[in-house]
Structure formats: C-alpha cells, structure tokens
C-alpha positions in Angstrom: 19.1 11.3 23.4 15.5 11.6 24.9 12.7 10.9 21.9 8.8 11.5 22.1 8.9 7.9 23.4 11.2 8.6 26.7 9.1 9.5 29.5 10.4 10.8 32.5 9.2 9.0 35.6 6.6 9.9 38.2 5.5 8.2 40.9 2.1 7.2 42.0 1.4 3.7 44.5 -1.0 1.4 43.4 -2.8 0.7 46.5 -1.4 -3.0 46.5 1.2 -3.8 48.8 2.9 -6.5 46.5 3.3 -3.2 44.1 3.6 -0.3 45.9 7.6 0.7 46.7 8.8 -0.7 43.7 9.9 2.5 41.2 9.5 -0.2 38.1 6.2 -0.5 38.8 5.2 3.0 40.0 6.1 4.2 37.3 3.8 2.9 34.7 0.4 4.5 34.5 -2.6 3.5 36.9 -4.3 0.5 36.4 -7.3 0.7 34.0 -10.7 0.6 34.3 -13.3 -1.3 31.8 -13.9 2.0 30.0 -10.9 3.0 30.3 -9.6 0.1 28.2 -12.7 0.8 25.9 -12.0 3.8 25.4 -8.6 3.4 24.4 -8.5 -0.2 22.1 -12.2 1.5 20.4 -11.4 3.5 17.0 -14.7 4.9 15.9 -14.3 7.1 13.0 -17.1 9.8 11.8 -19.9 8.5 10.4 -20.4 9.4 7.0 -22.3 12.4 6.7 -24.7 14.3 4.1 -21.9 15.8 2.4 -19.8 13.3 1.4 -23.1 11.2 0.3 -23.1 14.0 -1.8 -19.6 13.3 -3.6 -18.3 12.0 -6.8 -18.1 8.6 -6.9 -15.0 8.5 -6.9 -14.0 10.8 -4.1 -17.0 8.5 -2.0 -15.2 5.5 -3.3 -11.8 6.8 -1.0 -14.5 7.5 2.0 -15.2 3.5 1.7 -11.2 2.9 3.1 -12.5 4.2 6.3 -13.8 1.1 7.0 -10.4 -0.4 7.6 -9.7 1.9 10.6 -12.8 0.8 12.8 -11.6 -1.2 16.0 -14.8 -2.9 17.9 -14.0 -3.7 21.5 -14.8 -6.7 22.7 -15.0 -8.8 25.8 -11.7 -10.6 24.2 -9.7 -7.4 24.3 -10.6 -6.4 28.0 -9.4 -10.1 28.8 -6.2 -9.3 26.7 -5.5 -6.4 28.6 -5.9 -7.3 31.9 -3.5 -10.1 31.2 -1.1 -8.0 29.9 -1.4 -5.4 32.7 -0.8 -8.3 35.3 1.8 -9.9 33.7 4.0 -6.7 33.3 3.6 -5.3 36.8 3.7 -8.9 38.6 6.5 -9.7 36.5 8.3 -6.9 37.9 8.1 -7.9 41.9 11.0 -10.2 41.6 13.1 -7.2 40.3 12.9 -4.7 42.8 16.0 -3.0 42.7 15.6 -1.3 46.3 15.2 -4.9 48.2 17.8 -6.3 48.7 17.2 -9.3 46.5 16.8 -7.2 43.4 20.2 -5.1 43.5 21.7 -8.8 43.6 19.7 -9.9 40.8 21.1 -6.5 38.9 24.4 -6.9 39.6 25.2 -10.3 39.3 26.1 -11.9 35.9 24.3 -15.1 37.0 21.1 -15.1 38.8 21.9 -15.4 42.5 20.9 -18.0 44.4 17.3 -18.4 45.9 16.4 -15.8 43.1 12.4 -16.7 42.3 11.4 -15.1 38.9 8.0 -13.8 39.0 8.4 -13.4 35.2 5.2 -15.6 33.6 4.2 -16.3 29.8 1.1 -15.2 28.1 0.0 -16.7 24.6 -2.0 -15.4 22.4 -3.4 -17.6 20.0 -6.0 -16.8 16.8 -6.3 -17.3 13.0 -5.0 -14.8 10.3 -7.4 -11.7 10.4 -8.4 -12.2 14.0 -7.1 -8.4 15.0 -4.6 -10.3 17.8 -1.8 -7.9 16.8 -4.0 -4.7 16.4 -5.4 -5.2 19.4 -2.3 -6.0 21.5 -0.4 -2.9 19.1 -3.1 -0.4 20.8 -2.4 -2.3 24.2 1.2 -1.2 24.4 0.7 2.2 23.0 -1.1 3.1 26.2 2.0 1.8 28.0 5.5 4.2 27.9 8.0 2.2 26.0 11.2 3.6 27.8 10.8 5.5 30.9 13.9 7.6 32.5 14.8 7.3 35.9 16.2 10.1 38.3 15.4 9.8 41.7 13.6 7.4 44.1 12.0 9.1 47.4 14.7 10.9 48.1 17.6 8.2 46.7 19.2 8.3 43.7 17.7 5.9 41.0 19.6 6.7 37.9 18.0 3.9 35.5 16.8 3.5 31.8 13.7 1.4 31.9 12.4 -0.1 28.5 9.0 -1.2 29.7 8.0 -3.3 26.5 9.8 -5.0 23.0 8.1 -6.4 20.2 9.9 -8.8 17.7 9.0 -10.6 15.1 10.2 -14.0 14.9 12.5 -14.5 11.7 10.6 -16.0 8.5 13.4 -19.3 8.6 13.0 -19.4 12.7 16.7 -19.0 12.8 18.2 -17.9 16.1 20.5 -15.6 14.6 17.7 -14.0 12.8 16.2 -13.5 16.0 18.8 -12.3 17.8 19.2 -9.7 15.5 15.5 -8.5 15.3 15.9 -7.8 19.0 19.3 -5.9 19.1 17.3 -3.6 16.1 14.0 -3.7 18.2 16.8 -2.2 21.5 18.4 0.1 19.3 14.9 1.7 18.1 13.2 1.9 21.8 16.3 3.5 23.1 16.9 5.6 20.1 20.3 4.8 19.3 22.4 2.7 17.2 24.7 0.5 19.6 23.8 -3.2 19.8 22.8 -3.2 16.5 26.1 -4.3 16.0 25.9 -7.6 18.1 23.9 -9.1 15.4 27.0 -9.3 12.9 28.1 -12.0 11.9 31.5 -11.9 13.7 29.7 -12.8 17.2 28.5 -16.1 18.2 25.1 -17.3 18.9 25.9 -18.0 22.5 27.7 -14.9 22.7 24.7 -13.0 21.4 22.1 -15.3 23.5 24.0 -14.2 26.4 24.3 -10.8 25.4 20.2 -10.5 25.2 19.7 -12.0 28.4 22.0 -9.3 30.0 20.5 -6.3 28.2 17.3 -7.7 29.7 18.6 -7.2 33.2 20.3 -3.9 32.3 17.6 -2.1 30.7 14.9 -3.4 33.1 12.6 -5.2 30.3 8.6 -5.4 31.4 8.1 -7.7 28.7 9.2 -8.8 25.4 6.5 -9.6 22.9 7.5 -12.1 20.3 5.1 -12.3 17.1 4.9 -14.6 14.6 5.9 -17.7 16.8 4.2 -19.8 13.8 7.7 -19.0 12.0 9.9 -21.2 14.5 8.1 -24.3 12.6 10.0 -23.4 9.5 13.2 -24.0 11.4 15.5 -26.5 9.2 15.4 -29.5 11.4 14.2 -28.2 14.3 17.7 -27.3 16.2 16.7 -23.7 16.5 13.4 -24.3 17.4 14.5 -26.2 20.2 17.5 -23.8 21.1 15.5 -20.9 20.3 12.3 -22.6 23.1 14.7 -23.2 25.5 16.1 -19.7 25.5 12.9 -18.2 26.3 12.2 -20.3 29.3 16.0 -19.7 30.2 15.0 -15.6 30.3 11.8 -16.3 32.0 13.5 -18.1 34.9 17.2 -16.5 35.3 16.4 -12.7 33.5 13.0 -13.2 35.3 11.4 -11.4 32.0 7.7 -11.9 31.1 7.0 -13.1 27.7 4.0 -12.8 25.0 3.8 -15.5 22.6 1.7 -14.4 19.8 1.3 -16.5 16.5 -1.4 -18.3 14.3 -2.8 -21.8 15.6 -0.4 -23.4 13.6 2.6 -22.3 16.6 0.6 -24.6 18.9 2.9 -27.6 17.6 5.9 -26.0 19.5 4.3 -26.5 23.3 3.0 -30.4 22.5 6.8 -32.1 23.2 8.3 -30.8 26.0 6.4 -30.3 29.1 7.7 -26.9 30.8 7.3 -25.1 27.2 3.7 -25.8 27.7 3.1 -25.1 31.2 5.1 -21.6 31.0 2.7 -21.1 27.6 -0.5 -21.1 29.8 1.0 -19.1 33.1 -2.0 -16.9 32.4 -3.8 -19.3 30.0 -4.3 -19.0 26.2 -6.0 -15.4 24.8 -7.4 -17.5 21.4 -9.1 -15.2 18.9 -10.9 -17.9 16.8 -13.4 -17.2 14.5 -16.8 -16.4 15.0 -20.0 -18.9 14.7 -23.0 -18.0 12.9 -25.5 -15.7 15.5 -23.0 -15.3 18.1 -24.1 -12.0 19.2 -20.8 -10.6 19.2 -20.6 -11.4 15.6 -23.9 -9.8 14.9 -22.7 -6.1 16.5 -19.3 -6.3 14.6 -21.5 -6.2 11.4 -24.2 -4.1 12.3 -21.1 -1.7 13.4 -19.6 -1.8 9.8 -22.9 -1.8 8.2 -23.6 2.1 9.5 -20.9 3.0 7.6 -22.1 3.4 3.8 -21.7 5.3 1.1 -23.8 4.2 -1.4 -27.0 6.1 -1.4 -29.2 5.9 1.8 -28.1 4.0 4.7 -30.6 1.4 4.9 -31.1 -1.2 7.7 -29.2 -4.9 7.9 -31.8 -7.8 6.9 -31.3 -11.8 8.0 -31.2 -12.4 4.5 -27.9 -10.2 4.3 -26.7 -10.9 7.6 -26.7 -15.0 6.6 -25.0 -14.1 2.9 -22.1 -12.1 4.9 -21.2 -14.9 6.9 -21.3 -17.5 4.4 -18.6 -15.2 2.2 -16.4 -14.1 5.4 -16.7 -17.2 7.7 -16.4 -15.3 11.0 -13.1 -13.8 10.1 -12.9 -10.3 10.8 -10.4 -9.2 8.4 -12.7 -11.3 5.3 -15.6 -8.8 6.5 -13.5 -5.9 6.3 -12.7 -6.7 2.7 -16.2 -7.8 1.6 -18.0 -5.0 2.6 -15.5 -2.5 1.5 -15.2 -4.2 -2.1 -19.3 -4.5 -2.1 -19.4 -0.8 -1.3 -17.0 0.2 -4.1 -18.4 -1.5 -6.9 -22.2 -0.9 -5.9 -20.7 2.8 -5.9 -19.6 2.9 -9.7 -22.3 0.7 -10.8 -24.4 3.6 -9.2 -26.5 1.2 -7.3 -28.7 2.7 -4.3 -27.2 0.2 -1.4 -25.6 -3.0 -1.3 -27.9 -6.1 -2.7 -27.1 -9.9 -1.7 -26.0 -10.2 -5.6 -23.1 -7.3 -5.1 -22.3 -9.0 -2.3 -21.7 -12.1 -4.1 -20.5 -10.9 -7.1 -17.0 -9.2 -5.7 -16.7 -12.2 -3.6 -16.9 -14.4 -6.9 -14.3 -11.9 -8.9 -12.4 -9.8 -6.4 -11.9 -12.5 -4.0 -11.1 -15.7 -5.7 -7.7 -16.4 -3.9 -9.7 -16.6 -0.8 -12.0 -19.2 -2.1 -10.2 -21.9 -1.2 -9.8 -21.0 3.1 -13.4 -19.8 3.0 -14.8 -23.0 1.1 -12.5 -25.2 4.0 -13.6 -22.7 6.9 -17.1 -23.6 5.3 -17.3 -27.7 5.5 -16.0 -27.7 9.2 -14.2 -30.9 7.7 -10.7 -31.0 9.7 -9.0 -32.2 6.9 -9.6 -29.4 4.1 -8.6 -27.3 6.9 -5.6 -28.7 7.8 -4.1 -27.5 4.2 -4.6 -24.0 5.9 -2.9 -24.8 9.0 -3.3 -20.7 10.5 -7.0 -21.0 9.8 -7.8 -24.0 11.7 -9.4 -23.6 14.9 -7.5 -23.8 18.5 -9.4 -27.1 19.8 -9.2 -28.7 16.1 -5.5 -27.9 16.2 -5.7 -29.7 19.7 -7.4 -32.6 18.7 -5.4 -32.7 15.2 -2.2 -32.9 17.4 -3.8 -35.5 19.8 -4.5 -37.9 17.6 -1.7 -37.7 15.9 -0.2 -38.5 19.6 -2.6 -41.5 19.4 -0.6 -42.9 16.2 2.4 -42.9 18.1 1.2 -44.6 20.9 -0.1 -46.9 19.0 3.4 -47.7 17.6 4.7 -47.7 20.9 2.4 -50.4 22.0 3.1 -52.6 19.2 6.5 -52.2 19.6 5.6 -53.2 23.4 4.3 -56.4 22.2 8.0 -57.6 21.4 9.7 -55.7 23.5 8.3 -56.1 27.3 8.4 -59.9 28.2 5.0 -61.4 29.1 4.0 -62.7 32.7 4.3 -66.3 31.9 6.8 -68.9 32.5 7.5 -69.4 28.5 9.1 -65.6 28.0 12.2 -66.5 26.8 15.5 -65.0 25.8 16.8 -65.5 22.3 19.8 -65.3 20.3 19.9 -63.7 16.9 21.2 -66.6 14.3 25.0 -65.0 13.9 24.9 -65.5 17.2 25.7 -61.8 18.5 24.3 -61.1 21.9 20.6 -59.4 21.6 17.9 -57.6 24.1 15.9 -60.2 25.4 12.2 -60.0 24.1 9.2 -61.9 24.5 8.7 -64.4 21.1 5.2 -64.7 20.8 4.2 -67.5 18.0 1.0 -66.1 16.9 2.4 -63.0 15.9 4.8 -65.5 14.1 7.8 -63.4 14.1 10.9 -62.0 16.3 12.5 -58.8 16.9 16.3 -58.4 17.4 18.1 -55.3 18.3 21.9 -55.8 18.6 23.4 -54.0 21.9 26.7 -52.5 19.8 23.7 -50.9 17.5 22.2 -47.6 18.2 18.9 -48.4 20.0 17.3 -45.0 18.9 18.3 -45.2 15.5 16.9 -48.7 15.0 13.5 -48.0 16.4 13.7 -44.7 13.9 14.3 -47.0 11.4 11.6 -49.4 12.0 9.0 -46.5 12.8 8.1 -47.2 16.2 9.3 -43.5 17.3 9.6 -40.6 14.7 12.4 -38.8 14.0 10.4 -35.5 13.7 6.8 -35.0 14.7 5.2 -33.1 11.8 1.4 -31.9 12.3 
C-alpha cells in the first residue's frame, strides 16, 4: 500500500563524486542551502492584526495560544541540520547496492568481510524545553520517510527505502520495550501491520535484536533516531543499558546504520564507562542546546520575537527593565518563556490591563507557575548542587565536570587501595601470611599506616574490593 508518505524515486547527482551513482542517495532531495533550512525549520505565524485587537477577551485570550507555534531559527538549528544531512547521505556510501561491495553487504546475513561501515553517531544533547526534538521533528519532515524504488539508469532497482525512524526509548530502558517501539515505528513508516508482531512476547530478545538489525539491511535505513536516551538510566541494574549500548554500536558497525542519540543532559552518564560508546557518541560532535545566558544576543531576538506578538491593547516596545524580569522568571529556557508570556498575556487580558507590566509578569509566575519554582530558583544560584536534584536541567559542561569528579573519588580509592596493594621499591616489601595461615596476595605492610590487607586467592577478588569500596559496584551520578 503506497501512503502520502511513499515517494516514488527520482534521480538527481549531487555533484560529489563520493555521492553521485548511488540511487540511496540520489534519491533524497538536494542538499540545502542556509535559507533554505531557514526557511523550512522558521514557523512565523500572522501577527496579530487590528481586528482581533478588537475581540472579546475571551476570543483574544485563544489568539494568545499562537504563541506556542513560533519556531525562531537559530545558528543551532543550521548546525543540526547540516549534521544530520551529512550523516544520512555519508552513512549511505558504504551501502551501495550497485558496487559490488554493497550487493554483498545486502545479501549476506553477516557483514562480509572487509565491509567498512560509513554509518557514524550524532548526539544531541539539551535541557527540557530546549526545542531539540521540534527542531530535529521539522528536520526530517523535509526528508521522505520511505521512498519506492523502480528502476536504476536503465537497471532494475526494485527496493523499499525507509530513509528515517524515530523511537522513543522505553520509560524502564528495557530492551524489550525497545524492540518493540521499533517493530511499531516499521510498521507505521511502511504502512502496514507485519513486524509488529515480533515484539510479542513469544520471541526472544536475541531473536528480536537480530531481527532489527536485518530489517535495517532490508529496508535500507538512513538513520534511526532514538529519543529519550535519558530513559536507559532507569534500567534495573544496568543489564539492558549495557546490552541495549552495545546493540547500537553493533548496528553502527555490521548494519552500517547511522544513529541520533537525542536525550536530556542527564543521558551523558551512559558514554563516561566504556570508551567506544563515547567515541561513536561524538562522530560528528555533541549538538548541546543549553540554556541561554543573560544578554546573549540570541537570547534577546527570541524575546523581542515573542514580544511582537500581543494581544493586550497596543503593542508597545520591550524595555531593559522587562527584558531583565523575563530572564530572571524563565532562566534561558525556551519553553519557561513560552509559558510566561502566554500566561502574562492571558491574565493582563481579563484584568483588562493595557500591556504587560513587570508586576503581571511576576504575579502568574508566583501563582500559575509554582511547580516550576523549584528548577528556576536552582537554574538561578548556578550552584551545581541544587541543580543536580534536576538532573535534565543541569548544564552539559556541569554534567561533565559533575561526572569527573565523581571519577576523581574513585581514583582516589583506587590509590589508596594502591598503597596496600603495589609493593614499594625498597628492600623491606615483604610478603605475608594471613594468621590461619591460608595463602594471600603479597602486599606491601607499611607500619605507619599501622595496618595490613589480606585478600584470599580462593575468594573472589572483585567481590572483596566491592566489598571494601575500593571499586563500585554501580557508578551512580
């Protein structure tokens, strides 16, 4: 069944030789320009006009929603974009399926040898009510999700193409929960309900791990968008995390599939353990939507953008006085913005006042937007601590520095356990027995610490340093 969503493919070359004869990439629409991508993230609704200042109030009051669908474009998105752009048509080079290489890769259940992916990973990082969805959302819309193939310059190229997949990651980070938001998130590209099914309980998680990864091949996937990463921290004990991690770079390497991690800061826990997870994470380096600083002059056009649009009485210009009062109640988070100034504009309009005063302003933040208090009020000290307790509201590089020190502490246990455990370079290290008698690691007994470590060989060695708290069972940020 062919839906609104199924494109039927035409070809045009790119006028870059890495590109050009590859229908995969050929396919998918030009490369865009600056204003092109401007053009197509911006959402600039009407202005309100004379008429509607006109209204009821409470007719202008529904006018005031409008607010929620503006979309400024910012340097941030063009820079989202052209990573995306390159990490869909690059990741595609690897899979041409008319070299010689790429029918191999197609065909074969296990990726043949001296296959190179040119799949890479993009993350996108930013607090809650940064726009990192909405704006990555209008990204793919300019991109066809499936695209039907006929014929190739003359050959036949009979192929279903599903250029893009977004899932959500599973509230519990389970692995079966994933596996089954991305046989749904097939089923709904393609318009059909077949592999669905897969995500029953009667199949295995290998089963339906392998499954994926062969669907990925079949179906030609440019890239598959996984949201929410935050969620895999909620994972009970961290086996599916782990699993779940390792899958991914598994399909980068052998399904050669590019991958967009998007989540709150509070995902960036997952990458700090195990090296290639964080090296694949920054193939094209960290997109991080963080939150604004007060006179960053992107900051300042974002509100004089939503301050044209009023409807309570006259328009009348933005003053520093305002400008300073907004940022203290929304902190440099977009979405908080949105909120104050469309609840400001509400109750100045049935209060009938003529515009919106620094006392409006702080009187819906004080009784329409108490639960908030507590983030903003954190966001507001810049002290790490209070905003640790808000872990998708602390900024990238405090995340960063939150998770290096806590690397720190564990070093530091490390190198006290080192003080017993690696002998000295002195004649006096000596080896000792434990009083029973059993045999024990040597270690090095150093009398002004006044005390001596044994570890019995028969014991577990990784269980006893556990146990003493030289190594942690599970890092917790």
């Amino acid at each position: 069944m062919i839906s609104a969503r199924h494109y039927i493919a035409t070809y045009n070359e790119t006028g870059l030789s890495h590109y050009d004869g590859n229908p995969l990439i050929e396919s998918l629409p030009a490369i865009f320009s600056e204003i092109d991508v401007v053009r197509m993230l911006g959402a600039i609704p009407p202005l309100p006009s004379e008429s509607e200042l006109e209204l009821e109030p409470k007719l202008r009051s529904h006018c005031v929603s409008r607010l929620k669908d503006i979309v400024v474009p910012l340097d941030i998105h063009l820079q989202l974009e052209d990573g995306f752009s390159q990490l869909l048509r690059y990741g595609y080079t690897a899979r041409n399926p008319f070299t010689v290489a790429g029918r191999k890769f197609t065909n074969a259940s296990e990726p043949p040898r001296g296959f190179k992916s040119s799949a890479d990973i993009m993350t996108l990082i930013g607090l809650s009510g940064m726009g990192k969805t909405t704006a990555l959302d209008a990204i793919t819309k300019n991109y066809p999700q499936v695209i039907l193939h006929k014929e190739y310059k003359g050959q036949i190229f009979i192929q279903t193409q599903v250029v893009w997949l977004k899932i959500d990651c599973p509230h519990d980070g389970s692995l079966r929960g994933f596996c089954s938001a991305f046989f749904a998130a097939l089923d709904n590209a393609l318009g059909i309900d077949k592999y669905f099914a897969f995500g029953a309980g009667r199949y295995s998680i290998s089963v339906m791990l392998q499954k994926i990864s062969q669907l990925c091949k079949t179906y030609f996937v440019g890239a598959l968008i996984i949201d929410e990463m935050q969620h895999l921290n909620s994972s009970r004990g961290g086996i599916d995390r782990e699993k779940l991690l390792n899958f991914f770079v598994t399909l980068s390497n052998d399904a050669g599939v590019p991958l967009v991690y998007v989540g709150t800061n509070a995902m960036l826990p997952l990458f700090s353990g195990v090296v290639r997870n964080a090296r694949r994470a920054v193939g094209l380096g960290e997109i991080t939507f963080d939150r604004y600083i007060y006179g960053d002059p992107f900051w300042d056009h974002l509100v004089d953008c939503f301050w044209k649009y009023t409807w309570v009485g006259k328009p009348t210009p933005i003053s520093d006085e305002l400008r300073e009062i907004i940022y203290d109640l929304s902190q440099g988070n977009t979405d908080f913005l949105v909120k104050l100034l469309t609840l400001a504009q509400r109750h100045a309009i049935w209060e009938r006042a003529e515009r919106v005063t620094p006392q409006i302003l702080k009187h819906v933040f004080d009784n329409q937007m108490r639960m908030l208090h507590k983030p903003i009020q954190a966001l507001r000290s810049r002290d790490p601590q209070q905003i640790a307790d808000f872990e998708d509201m602390m900024p990238t590089k405090d995340q960063v520095i939150r998770m290096m020190n806590y690397d720190l502490v564990r070093s530091a246990k490390r190198a006290d356990f080192a003080l017993f455990s690696t002998p000295a370079l002195d004649e006096k290290a000596v080896s000792i027995k434990p009083p029973d008698g059993k045999p024990a690691v040597a270690v090095q007994h150093n009398p002004d610490l006044g005390r001596k470590v044994y570890i019995d060989q028969s014991a577990n060695v990784q269980s006893e340093l556990i146990e003493r708290g030289w190594v942690d069972k599970d890092p917790v940020w």
